[in-house]
N, C-alpha and C positions, 0 to 999 in steps of 0.2 A: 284837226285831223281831217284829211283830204282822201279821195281815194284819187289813185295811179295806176294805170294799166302794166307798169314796167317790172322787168323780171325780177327785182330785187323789191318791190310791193307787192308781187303773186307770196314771195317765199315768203314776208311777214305776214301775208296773209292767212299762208298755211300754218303760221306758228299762232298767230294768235285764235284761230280755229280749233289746233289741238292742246292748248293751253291747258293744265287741270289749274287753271288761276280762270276764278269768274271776272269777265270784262267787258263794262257795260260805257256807253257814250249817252249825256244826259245833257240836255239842252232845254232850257224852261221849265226845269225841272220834270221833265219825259224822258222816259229811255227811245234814243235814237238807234241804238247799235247793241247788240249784245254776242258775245259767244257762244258756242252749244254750252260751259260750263257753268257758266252763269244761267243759262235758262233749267239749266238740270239743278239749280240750288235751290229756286225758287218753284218748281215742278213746272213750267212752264214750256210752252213752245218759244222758237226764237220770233217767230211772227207773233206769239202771244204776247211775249213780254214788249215785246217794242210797242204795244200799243198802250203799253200801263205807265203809269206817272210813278213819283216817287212816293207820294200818300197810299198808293196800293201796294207797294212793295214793304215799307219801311214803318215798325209799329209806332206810332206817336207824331203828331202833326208838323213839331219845333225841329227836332234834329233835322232830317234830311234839308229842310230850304236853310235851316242854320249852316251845316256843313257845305252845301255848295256857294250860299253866301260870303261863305267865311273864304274858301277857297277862292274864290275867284278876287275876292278882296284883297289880301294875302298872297295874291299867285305863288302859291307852294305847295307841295303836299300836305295833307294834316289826313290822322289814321283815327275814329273812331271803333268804337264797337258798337253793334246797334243788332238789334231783334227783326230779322227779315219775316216778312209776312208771306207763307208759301202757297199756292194756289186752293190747296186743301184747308188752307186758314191756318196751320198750324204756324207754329214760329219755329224761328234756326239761330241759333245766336251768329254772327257775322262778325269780324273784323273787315272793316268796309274805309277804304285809300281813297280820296279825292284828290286827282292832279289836274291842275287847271291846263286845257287845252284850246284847239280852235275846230270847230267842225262847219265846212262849207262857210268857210270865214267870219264867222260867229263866235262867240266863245261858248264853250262849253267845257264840261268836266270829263274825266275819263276816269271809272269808278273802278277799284280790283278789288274783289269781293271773295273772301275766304272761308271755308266752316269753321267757326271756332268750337265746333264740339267740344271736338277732343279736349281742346285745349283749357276750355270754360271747366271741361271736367277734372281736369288734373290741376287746375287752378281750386277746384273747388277742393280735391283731395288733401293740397300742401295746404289750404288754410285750417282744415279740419286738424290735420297732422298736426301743424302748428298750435293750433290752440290746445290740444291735445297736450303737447309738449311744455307749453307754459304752463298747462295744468298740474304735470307731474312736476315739474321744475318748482311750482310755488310752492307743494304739500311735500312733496319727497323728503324724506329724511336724511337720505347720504347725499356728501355737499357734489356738484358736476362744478368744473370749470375749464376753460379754455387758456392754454398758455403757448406762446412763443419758445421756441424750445432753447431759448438764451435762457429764460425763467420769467418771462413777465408776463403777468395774468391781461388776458381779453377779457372775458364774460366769467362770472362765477353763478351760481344759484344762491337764491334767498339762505335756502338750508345754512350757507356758511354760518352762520350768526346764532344757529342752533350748535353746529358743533364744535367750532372755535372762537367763538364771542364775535366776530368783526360784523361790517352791515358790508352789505356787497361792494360799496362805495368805499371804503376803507381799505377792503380784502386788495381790490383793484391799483392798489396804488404801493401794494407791497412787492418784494421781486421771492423767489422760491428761498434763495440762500435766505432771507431774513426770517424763514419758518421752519426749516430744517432744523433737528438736533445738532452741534457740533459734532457730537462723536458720529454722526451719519451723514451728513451733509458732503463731506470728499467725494464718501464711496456713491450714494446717489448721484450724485451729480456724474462724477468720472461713468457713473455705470451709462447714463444717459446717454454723452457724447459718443462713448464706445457703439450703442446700437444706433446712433445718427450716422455717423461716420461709416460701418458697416454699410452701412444700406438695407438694414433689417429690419422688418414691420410687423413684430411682432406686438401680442398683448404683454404688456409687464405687471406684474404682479406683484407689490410688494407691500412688508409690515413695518410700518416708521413712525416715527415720531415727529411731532408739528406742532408749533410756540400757537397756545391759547392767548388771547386778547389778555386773560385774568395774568398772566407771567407763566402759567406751567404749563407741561409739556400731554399731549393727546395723541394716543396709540394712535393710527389712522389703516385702515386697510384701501390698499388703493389700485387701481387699474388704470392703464393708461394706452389709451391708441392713439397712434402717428396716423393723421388726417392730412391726405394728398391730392393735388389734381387730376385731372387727364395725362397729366403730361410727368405723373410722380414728383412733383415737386411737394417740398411739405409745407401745410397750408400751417397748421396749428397741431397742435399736441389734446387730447381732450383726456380729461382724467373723471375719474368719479371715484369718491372716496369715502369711507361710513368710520365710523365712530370704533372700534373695539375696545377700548382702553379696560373694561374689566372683563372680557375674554383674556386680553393679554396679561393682567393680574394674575388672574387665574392659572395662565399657562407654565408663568413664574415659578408661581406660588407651587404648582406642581414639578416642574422644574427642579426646586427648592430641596423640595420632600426627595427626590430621588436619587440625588445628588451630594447630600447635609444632613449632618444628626443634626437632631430637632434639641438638644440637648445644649451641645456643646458648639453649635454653628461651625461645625468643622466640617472636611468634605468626608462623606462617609469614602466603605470602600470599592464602592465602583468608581469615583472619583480618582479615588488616588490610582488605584490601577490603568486610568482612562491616563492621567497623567504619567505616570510612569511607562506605559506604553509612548507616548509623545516624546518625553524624557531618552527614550533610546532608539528613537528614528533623527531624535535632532543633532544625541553625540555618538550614535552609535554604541553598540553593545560590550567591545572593548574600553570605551572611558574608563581610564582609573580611577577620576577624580570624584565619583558622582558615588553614593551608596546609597540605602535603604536600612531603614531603623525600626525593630519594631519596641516597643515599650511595655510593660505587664507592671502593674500594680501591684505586688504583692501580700498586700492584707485588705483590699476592697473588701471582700466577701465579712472580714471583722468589722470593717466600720458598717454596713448595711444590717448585719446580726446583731451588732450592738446599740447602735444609733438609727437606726430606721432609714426606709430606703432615699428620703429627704437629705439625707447628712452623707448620702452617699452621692447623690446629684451635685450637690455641692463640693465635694471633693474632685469629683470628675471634671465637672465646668473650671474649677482653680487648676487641676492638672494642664486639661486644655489651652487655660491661659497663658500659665510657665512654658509649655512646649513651645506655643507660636512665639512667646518673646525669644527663647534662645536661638530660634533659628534666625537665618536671613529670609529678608521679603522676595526672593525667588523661590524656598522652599516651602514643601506643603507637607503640612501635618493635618493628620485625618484619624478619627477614632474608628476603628477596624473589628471592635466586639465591644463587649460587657466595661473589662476593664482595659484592654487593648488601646492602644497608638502605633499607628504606624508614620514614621519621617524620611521624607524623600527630599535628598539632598544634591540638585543635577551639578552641584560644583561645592568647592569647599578650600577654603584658601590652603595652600599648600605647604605652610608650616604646622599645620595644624592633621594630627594624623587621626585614623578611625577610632582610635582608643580617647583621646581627649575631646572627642565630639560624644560618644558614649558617655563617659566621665563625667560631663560638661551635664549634660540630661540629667545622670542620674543623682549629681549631686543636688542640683536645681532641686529635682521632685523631692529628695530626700528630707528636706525640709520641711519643719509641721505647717502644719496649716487650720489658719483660723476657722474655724466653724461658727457656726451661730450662736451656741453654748460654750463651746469647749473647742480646744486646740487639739490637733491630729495629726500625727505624725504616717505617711502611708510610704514604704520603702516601692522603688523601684527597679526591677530587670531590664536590659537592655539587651538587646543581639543586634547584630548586625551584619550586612553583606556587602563588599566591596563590589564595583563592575569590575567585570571580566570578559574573556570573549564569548564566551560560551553562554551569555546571557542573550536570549533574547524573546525569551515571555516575561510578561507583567508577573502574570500569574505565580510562575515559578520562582522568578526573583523574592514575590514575596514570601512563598511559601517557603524559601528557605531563611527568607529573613524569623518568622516566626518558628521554627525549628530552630533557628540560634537562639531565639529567648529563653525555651524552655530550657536548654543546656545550660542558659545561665540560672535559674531560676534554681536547676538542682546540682547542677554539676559546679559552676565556674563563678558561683558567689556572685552574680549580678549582672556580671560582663563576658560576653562570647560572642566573637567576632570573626566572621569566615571568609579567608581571602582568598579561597584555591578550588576545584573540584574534588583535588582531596580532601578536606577540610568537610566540604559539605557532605561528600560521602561517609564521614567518621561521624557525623550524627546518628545517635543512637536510630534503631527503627524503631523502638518503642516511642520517642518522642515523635517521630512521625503518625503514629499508630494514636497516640493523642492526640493528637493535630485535628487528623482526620475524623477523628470517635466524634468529636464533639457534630459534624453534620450528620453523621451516621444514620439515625435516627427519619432528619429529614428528607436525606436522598433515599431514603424506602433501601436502604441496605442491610437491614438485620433481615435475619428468616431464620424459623420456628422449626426447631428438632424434636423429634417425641420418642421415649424411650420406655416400651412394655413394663408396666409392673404385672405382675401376675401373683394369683392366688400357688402357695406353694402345695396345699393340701391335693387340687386335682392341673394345676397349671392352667387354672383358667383366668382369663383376660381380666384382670380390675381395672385396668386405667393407663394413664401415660402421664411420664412428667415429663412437661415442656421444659426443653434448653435453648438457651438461645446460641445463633452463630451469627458472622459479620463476611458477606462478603465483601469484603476490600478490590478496590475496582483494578488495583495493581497487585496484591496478595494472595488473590483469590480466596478461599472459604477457609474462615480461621475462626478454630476453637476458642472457649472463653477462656484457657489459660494463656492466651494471647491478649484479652485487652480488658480483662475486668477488673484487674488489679490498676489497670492504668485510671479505669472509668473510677473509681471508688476514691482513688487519688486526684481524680480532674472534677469529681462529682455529679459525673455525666451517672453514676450509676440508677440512678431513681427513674432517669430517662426512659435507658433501657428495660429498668423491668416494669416500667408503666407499658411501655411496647409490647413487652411478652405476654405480659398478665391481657392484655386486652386480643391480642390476636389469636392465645391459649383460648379463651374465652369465646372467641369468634369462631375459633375452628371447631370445638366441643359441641358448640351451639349446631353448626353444619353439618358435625356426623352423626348428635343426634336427633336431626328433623330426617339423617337416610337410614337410622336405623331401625331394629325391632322391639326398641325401647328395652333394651338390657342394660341396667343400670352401670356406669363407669363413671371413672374419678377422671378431675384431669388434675396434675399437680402443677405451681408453679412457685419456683425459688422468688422470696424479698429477704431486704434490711431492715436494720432498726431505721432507716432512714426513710425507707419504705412505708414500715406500718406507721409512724408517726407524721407522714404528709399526707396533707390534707387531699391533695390531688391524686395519689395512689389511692385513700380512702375512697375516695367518688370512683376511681375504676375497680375495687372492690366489688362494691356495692351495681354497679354497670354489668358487670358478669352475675354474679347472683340472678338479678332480676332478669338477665338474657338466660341463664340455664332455668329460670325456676320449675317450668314443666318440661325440661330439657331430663333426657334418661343420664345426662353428665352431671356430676359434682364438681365443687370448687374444691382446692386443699392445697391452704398455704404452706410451704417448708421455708422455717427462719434456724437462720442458726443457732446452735447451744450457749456461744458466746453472748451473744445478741440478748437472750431470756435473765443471764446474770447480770447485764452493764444496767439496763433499762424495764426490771421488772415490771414496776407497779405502774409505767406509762403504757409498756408496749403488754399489759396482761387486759389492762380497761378495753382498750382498741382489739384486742383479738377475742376479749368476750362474746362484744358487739358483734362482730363478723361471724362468732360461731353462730350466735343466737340467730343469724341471717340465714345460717345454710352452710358456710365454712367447715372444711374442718382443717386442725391445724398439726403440724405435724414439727417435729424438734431434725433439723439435719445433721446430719456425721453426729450422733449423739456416741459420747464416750469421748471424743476429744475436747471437750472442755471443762469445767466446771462447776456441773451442776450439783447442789446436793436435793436432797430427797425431799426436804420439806418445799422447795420450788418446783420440783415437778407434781406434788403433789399441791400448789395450791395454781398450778398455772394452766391455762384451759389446753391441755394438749389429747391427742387422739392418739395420735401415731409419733412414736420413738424410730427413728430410721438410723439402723447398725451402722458406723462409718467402714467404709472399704478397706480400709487399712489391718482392718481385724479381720471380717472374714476370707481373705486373702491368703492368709496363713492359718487358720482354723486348723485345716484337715492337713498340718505339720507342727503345728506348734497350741501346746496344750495348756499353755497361759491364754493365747486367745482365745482358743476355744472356751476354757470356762467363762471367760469375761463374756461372749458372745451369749454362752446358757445364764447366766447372771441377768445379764440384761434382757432377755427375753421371760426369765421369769418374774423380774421386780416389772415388767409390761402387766404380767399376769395378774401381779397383786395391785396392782394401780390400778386394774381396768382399762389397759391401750393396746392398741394391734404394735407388731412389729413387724416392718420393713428394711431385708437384709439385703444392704448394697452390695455391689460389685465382684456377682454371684457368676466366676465362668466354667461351673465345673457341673457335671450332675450329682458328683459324690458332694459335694458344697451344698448343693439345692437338698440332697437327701437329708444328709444331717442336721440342717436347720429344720425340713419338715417334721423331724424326730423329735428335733429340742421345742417344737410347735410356734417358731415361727410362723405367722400370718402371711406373709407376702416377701418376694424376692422379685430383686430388681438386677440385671447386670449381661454381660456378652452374650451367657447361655442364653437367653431368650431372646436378645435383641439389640444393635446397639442403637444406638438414635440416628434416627432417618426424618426424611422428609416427610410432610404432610399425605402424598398421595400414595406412599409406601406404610406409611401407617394406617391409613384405610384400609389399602390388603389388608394388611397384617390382620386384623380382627377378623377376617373371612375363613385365616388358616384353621383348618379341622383339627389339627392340636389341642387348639383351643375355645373352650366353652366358655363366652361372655359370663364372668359372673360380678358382682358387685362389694364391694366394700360395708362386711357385717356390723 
């Protein structure tokens, strides 16, 4: 290095002056030369540092005369890093350049000299990072690895070898396709190239399956980011992945249940509905070819009463069997209730018409079937609906499919099949009205009527008997001669008056915690099928102990029939209940059959006059005796009497003559709802009195 006075040596001069690169000239190992930015590394002046050697500047004896030695040996550059020694004594980390030079025709070096602060720093930081990373990488549980996004693995973590058997060294030498599931492997894959080919960088998120070392297959949950340069090019693919496989069991398994009777492995009937909604987005709602089946058992309920609920399971799962074999493997048979099936049929060869696919089933089921012990013969119903245009809910398709059953069931000996809107609309509404009865109960659509009895003597308030109604969500509010006869026929009836009897009981309970403790009755109608189940017994006995310090009584009305068919079962069960607090009462007494020494040996309170007598009393002088007859054979028994269907005051007079106890009927009241039956006790008419 020479100096020149010439103008293109001023201008390197000025540049190497304002240099932020420190540049130092050493010769015998002394600084001959230095820049202000080199003397500002070292805190030096430029006259200071030029009189210091490289043992004052550079910590340790070896390097600096090694580095210049080497350099000038080598005439090349060579870049160490070295610990500058700053005037304060402190040290500076340096990346420190020797380029062999010539100064005043000597050789010497010519030194560019940098802060490696920063750099020592963020050197220090990624090794930290790093080791950090190997840390997590060797203990971690979910496996990380690196692939090519053709599918060939770079790097994976130890973890592999925990969750799919291989050692990293193994894993590395496999390509994606040979660890995917077949049945997932296309759509993975395809789904990959789709977001390469986009240009999309997003996180993917998926739940799959991936071949374990052992042969079998491991849920895996996995995440995958597209790793890119500066310049968006993709570098690698990184994934990390955990283990779920009994989460996804799990998920199944639940799945399963939602889906499937646990019984019969059939699809229950959200299932089939889900598919038959599918079913008619795929051939549309006009397909003629496609129908729905539903199936009823017709003596389940015998084989469970006679052979226990075991022999009933077994008949069910045989049913199940026969069904799926007669159909085709595109159709789905699903159990839809107790004893129910429903068969959806999205095609059906065309020789073959609605009636010999019915036929076809019901001769199948018709057949006995072996049981454990004994053979059992269980007959079958069948309906059915053909497509049409007018189809296009799930729901309603099936609902009319199970509407054709019952027709067959009572009407059409087995088989009723509906191919038209006419058709469907000629379904009786009663078998609608059964259809629907049976959820009644659960969709909270029954509600509680209460009908004044009253003392006849001053017309004061005794009680109320609860009745029950149905609002039908299509119907609207329908009396019990609308569905009780169907309920007693579908055996929905025990349902219902477990419903009454407990909400009877609940409301009793409410009006008397707002009353002034004036004693009242509440009454509510049962069966013999009533007082002989064990479960109406328990709500019995659930109202008793809710009214006990209640100003309400209990008082069951069974009917007169009922006391003849099943004396000495249903006289034990009503002892019990009176002994609890009941009291029990005979209803429509005179329309059936009782003689005298049954009412005398049967726990009853209250004889209640049927409506049909005193209705005509005060015109026809047969009833009326019959009405005084029965109110005095009350007398000589020791029981009240309660005279129905009382709309007159000359009716109310002459039963209070003939000493009738209580009347019940339009003159006082008809049956209203709960919050009008509250009025109702407030009316000044009437003076709360209680049952003597």
């Amino acid at each position: 290095m020479s100096h020149t006075s010439s103008p293109g040596a001023s201008a390197f001069q000025e540049i190497v002056q304002r240099s932020a690169v420190g540049l130092m000239v050493i010769q015998d190992a002394a600084v001959v030369y230095c820049n202000p930015e080199a003397a500002r590394l070292f805190a030096y002046s430029e006259a200071e540092l030029c009189s210091l050697s490289l043992l004052d500047l550079i910590a340790g004896e070896d390097v600096p005369f090694m580095e210049v030695g080497s350099a000038l040996r080598a005439q090349e550059p060579m870049t160490h890093s070295v610990q500058g020694v700053r005037k304060d004594g402190k040290t500076v980390p340096l990346e420190w350049t020797s380029v062999p030079s010539q100064h005043d025709g000597r050789c010497a070096i010519v030194a560019t000299v940098l802060d490696a602060t920063d750099r020592r720093e963020a050197e220090r930081r990624a090794q930290e990072e790093a080791e950090r990373y190997q840390l997590l990488t060797q203990h971690m549980t979910d496996m990380i690895c690196l692939h090519a996004p053709e599918g060939e693995y770079k790097w994976v973590s130890p973890s592999v070898e925990f969750i799919l058997g291989y050692s990293p060294e193994e894993f590395l030498t496999l390509h994606s396709e040979d660890l995917l599931h077949p049945e997932e492997a296309g759509g993975l894959l395809d789904l990959g190239r789709t977001l390469l080919l986009g240009g999309e960088r997003p996180v993917s998120t998926l739940v799959h399956r991936c071949l374990h070392k052992g042969g079998h297959y491991v849920w895996l949950e996995s995440h995958t980011h597209i790793i890119c340069d500066d310049t968006g090019e993709i570098l690698h693919l990184q994934t990390s992945a955990r283990d779920v496989t009994e989460r996804r069991k799990m998920e199944l398994r639940l799945e399963r249940q939602a889906h499937y009777d646990p019984l019969t492995g059939l699809p229950n009937r959200r299932l089939f509905l889900t598919r038959l909604t599918e079913a008619l987005a795929h051939f549309g709602p006009e397909h003629a070819e496609g129908m729905v089946l539903v199936v009823d058992l017709d003596r389940f309920e015998a084989v469970n009463d006679t052979l226990g609920y075991s022999a009933g399971d077994e008949v069910l799962q045989e049913v199940a069997r026969r069904l799926t074999r007669t159909v085709g493997p595109t159709d789905t048979v699903a159990r839809i209730g107790s004893d129910e099936f429903a068969v959806l049929l999205p095609t059906r060869p065309l020789a073959e018409g609605a009636e010999d696919v019915a036929l076809r089933i019901r001769s199948e089921l018709n057949r006995p079937i072996q049981l454990r012990y004994r053979e059992e013969t269980v007959a079958a119903s069948v309906g059915a609906v053909t497509g049409r245009a007018d189809h296009v809910s799930a729901s309603r398709i099936l609902s009319e499919a199970m509407g054709t059953v019952h027709v067959a069931k009572t009407v059409r000996k087995g088989i009723h099949i509906v191919r038209s809107q006419k058709e469907t609309d000629g379904t009786s509404r009663g078998h609608r009205l059964e259809m629907d009865l049976r959820h009644a109960v659960a969709r909270g659509e029954l509600r509680a009527f209460y009908q004044p009895v009253v003392r006849l003597s001053d017309l004061s308030l005794a009680g109320f008997e609860a009745l029950v109604r149905w609002e039908h969500p299509e119907f609207g509010l329908l009396g019990p001669e609308a569905f009780l006869r169907s309920a007693e026929r579908s055996g929905q009836i025990t349902a219902i008056d477990r419903w009454i009897l407990r909400e009877a009981g609940r409301q009793a309970y409410e009006w008397g915690a707002a009353s002034d403790g004036r004693p009242l009755a509440i009454n509510v109608n049962c069966t013999g099928h009533d007082v002989l189940d064990a479960g109406y017994t328990d709500d019995i006995r659930w109202v008793l102990d809710l009214l006990h310090d209640s100003p309400y009584s209990l008082a069951l009305e069974i009917t007169e029939s009922l006391l003849v068919e099943e004396t000495g079962l249903v006289s034990a069960e009503l002892q019990e209940h009176q002994a609890a607090g009941a009291r029990v009462c005979i209803d429509d007494f005179g329309t059936g059959y009782s003689s005298l020494r049954t009412l005398q040996e049967l726990p009853i309170d209250v004889l209640k006059v049927d409506r049909s007598f005193v209705n005509t009393m005060t015109k026809d002088t047969q009833s009326r005796e019959l009405v005084r007859a029965v109110v005095h054979l009350s007398q000589v028994l020791g029981k009240h009497v309660v005279a129905e269907g009382i709309e007159s005051a000359e009716q109310a007079e002459l039963l209070r003559q003939m000493g009738a106890t209580y009347g019940q009927g339009y003159l006082f009241g008809k049956p209203m709802p709960a919050g009008e039956a509250a009025a109702f006790t407030e009316r000044g008419v009437f003076v709360a009195a209680a049952l003597a």
